[in-house]
C-alpha positions as CSV (number, residue, x, y, z in Angstrom):
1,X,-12.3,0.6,-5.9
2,X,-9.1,2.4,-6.7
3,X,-8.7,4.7,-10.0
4,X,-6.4,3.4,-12.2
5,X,-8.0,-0.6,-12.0
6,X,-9.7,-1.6,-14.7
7,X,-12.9,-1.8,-12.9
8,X,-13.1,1.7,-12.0
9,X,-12.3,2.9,-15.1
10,X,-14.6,0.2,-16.8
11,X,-17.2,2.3,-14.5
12,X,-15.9,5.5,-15.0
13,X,-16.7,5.0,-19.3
14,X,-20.2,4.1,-19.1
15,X,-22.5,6.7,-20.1
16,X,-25.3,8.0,-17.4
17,X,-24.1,5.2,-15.2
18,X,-22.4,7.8,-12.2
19,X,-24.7,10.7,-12.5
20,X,-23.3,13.1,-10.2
21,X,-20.1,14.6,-9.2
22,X,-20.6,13.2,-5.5
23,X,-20.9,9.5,-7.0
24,X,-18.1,10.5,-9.7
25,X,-15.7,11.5,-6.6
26,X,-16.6,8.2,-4.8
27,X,-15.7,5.7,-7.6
28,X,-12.9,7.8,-8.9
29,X,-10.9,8.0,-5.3
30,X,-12.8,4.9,-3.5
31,X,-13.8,7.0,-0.6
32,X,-17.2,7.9,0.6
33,X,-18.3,11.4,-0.1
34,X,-18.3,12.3,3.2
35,X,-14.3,11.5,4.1
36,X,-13.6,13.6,1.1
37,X,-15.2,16.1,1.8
38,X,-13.9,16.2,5.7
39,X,-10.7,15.7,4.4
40,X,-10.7,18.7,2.0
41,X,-12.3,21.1,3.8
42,X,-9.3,20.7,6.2
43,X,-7.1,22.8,3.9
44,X,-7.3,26.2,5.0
45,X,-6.2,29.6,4.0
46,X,-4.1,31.1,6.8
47,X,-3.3,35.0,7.0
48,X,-0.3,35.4,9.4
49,X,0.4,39.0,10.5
50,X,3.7,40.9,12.5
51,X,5.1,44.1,12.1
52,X,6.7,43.8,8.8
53,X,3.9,42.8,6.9
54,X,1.7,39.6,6.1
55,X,1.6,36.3,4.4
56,X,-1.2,34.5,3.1
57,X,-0.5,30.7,2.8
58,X,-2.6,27.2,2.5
59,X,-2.2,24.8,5.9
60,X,0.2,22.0,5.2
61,X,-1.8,19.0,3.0
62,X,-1.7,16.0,4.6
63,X,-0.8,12.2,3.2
64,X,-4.9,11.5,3.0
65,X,-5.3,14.9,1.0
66,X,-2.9,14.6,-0.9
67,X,-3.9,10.8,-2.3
68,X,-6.8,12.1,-3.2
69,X,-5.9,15.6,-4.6
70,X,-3.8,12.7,-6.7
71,X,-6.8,10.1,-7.3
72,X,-8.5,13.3,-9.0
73,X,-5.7,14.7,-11.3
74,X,-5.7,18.0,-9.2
75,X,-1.9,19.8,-8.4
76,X,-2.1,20.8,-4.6
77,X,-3.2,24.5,-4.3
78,X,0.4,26.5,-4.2
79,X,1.3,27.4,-0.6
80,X,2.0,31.1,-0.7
81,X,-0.7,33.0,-2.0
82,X,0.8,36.4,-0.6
83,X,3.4,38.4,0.8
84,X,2.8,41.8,1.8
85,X,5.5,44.1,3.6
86,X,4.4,47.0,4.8
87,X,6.4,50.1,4.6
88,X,8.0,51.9,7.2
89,X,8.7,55.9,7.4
90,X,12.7,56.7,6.9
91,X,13.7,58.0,11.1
């Protein structure tokens, strides 16, 4: 079952039917619970340092994360979440 057919979204509208957000998640992107959740617990937070400074960025979302990031309605988290340069003493 794919969001967007009519039978998931049949599903989707009956009240008490899914009860949890697990069994929402399921129906919604037609994976099991457990290859959603492997698949976004892949996307990391990175903190990358050198001399100059530091940048905080997400690892790259892959074609599987993204589907379902897409199956759910949810933007991808922005890349950079940080930028710091550090300052240096005038010589």
């Amino acid at each position: 079952m794919r969001a967007g057919m009519d039978s998931v979204e049949e599903a989707l509208s009956r009240q008490g039917r899914y009860r949890t957000v697990k069994e929402n998640l399921e129906v919604k992107v037609g994976e099991s619970w457990a290859r959603i959740r492997s698949q976004l617990e892949r996307i990391r937070i990175v903190e990358i340092g050198t001399p100059d400074g530091q940048v905080i960025q997400r690892t790259e979302i892959s074609a599987a994360q993204k589907a379902i990031l897409t199956c759910l309605e949810v933007s991808e988290p922005k890349r950079i979440h940080e930028i710091s340069l550090r300052t240096r003493p005038n010589a």
